[in-house]
N, C-alpha and C positions, 0 to 999 in steps of 0.2 A: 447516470449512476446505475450499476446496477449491483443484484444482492445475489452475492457465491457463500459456498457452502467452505469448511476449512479445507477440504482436499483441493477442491478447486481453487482455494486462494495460495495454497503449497504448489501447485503446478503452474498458477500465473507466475507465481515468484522464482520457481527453479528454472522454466522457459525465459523469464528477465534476465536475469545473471547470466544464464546460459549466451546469450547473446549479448553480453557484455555491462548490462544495468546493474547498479547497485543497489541495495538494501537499507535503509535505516527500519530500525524498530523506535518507534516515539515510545510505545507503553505495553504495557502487560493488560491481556482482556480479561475479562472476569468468565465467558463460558467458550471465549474463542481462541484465537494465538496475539489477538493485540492491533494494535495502528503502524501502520507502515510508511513511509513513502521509498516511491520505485524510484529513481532515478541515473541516466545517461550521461557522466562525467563528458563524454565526447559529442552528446546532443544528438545522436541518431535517433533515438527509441523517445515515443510518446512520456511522459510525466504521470505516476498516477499515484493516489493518495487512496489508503486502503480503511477502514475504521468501523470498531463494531458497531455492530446495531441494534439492539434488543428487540428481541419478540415475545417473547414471555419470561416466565421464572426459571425457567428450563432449558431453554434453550434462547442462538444469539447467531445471528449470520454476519459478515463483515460488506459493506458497502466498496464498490471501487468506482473511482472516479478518473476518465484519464484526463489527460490536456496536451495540445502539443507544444505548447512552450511554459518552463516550469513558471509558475504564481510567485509573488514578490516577498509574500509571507514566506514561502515556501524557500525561496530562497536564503533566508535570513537563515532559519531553522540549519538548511544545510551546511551553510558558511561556518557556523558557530560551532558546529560539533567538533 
């Protein structure tokens, strides 16, 4: 796991797409852009689940987590939408 700032979480995610990954947004964040997950309709590109973090009152970084094959939970979530 590790903790990016929003620009960096906007450049993992237009670098994902850009190579073919999809986007879900789960939620709206209170000081950041929200919960993600990345995911590879066609299974090339790693699986990662993005989620705020809080640090203080002020401020809030977002956590990203990858995986190479997506989580069962994770799956559910995507089916459903």
């Amino acid at each position: 796991m590790k903790l990016l700032s929003n620009e960096q979480i906007g450049n993992l995610i237009t670098n994902y797409t850009i190579k073919g990954g999809e986007v879900i947004w789960l939620k709206d964040g209170g000081l950041t852009s929200g919960d993600f997950l990345l995911y590879d309709p066609a299974d090339k590109l790693k699986f990662f689940v993005i989620k705020e973090v809080f640090v203080n009152a002020w401020s809030s970084l977002q956590s990203v987590r990858g995986y190479n094959k997506i989580p069962k939970k994770y799956i559910k979530i995507i089916n459903n939408l």
